[in-house]
VEXDREN-2710 file (C-alpha; in Angstrom, 1 decimal):
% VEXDREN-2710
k/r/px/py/pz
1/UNK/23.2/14.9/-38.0
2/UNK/22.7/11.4/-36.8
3/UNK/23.8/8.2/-39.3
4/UNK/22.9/4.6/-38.3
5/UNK/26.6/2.8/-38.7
6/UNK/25.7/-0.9/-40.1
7/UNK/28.8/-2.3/-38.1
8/UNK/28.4/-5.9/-40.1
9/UNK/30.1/-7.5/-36.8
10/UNK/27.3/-9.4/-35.4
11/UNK/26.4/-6.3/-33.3
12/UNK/23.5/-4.0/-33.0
13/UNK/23.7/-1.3/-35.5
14/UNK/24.3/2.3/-33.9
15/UNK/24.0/5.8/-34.4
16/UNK/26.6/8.5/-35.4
17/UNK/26.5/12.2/-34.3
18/UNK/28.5/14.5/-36.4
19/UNK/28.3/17.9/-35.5
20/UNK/30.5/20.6/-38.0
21/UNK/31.8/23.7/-36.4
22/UNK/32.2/26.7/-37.3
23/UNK/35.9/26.9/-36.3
24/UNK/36.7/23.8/-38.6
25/UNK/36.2/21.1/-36.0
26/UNK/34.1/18.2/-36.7
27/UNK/32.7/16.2/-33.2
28/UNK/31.7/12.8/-33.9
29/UNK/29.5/10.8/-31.0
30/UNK/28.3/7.1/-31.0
31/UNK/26.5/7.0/-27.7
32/UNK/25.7/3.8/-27.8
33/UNK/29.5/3.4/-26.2
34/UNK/29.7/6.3/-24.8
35/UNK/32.2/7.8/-27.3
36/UNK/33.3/10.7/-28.5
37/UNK/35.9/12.5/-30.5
38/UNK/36.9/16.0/-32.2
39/UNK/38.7/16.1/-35.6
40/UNK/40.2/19.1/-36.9
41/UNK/39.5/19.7/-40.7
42/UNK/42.6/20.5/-41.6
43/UNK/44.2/17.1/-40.6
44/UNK/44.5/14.7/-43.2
45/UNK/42.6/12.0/-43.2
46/UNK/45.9/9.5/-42.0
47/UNK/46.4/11.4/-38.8
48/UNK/42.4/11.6/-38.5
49/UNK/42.2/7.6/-38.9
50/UNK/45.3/6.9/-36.4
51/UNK/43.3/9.5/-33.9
52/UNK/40.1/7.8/-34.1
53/UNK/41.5/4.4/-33.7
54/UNK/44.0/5.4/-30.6
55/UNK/40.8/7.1/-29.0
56/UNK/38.3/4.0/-29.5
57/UNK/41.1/1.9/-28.6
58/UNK/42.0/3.9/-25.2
59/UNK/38.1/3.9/-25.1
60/UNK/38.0/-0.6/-25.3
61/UNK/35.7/-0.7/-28.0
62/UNK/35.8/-4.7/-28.7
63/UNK/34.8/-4.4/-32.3
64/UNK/36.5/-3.7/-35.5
65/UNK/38.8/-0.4/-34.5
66/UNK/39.9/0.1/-37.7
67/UNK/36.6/-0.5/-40.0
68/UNK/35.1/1.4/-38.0
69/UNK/37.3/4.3/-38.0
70/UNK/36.9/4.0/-41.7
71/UNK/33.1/4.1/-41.6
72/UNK/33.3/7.1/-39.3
73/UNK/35.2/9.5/-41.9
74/UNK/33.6/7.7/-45.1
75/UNK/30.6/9.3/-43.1
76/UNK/32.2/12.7/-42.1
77/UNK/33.2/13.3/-45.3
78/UNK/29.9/13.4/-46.7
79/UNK/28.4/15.9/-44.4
END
């Protein structure tokens, strides 16, 4: 499923990839940045927030780490 993220930082909007599993992983894709990341379901949503933001951090996203972290599992956790 893809999502267009409104990132409301004065940059292009992008597109989310969220692909469920069936073993209870959720990958998540903005390819715009070449990004990518796989969440376990069972996490909760803390250590799933902290993951995403170390991994976009490791990754030098220049935006907003942390709202967008939030917009990614506001987004996950509809699908």
């Amino acid at each position: 499923m893809a999502i267009v993220l409104d990132t409301k930082l004065g940059q292009k909007d992008t597109e989310l990839y969220i692909t469920h599993t069936e073993d209870g992983r959720v990958i998540v894709a903005i390819p715009a940045i070449h990004w990518s990341a796989e969440l376990r379901l069972c996490d909760n949503k803390v250590e799933q927030n902290e993951y995403i933001q170390a991994s976009l951090q490791f990754h030098m996203y220049e935006g907003d780490i942390t709202e967008l972290a939030d917009m990614i599992l506001e987004h996950t956790a509809k699908c």
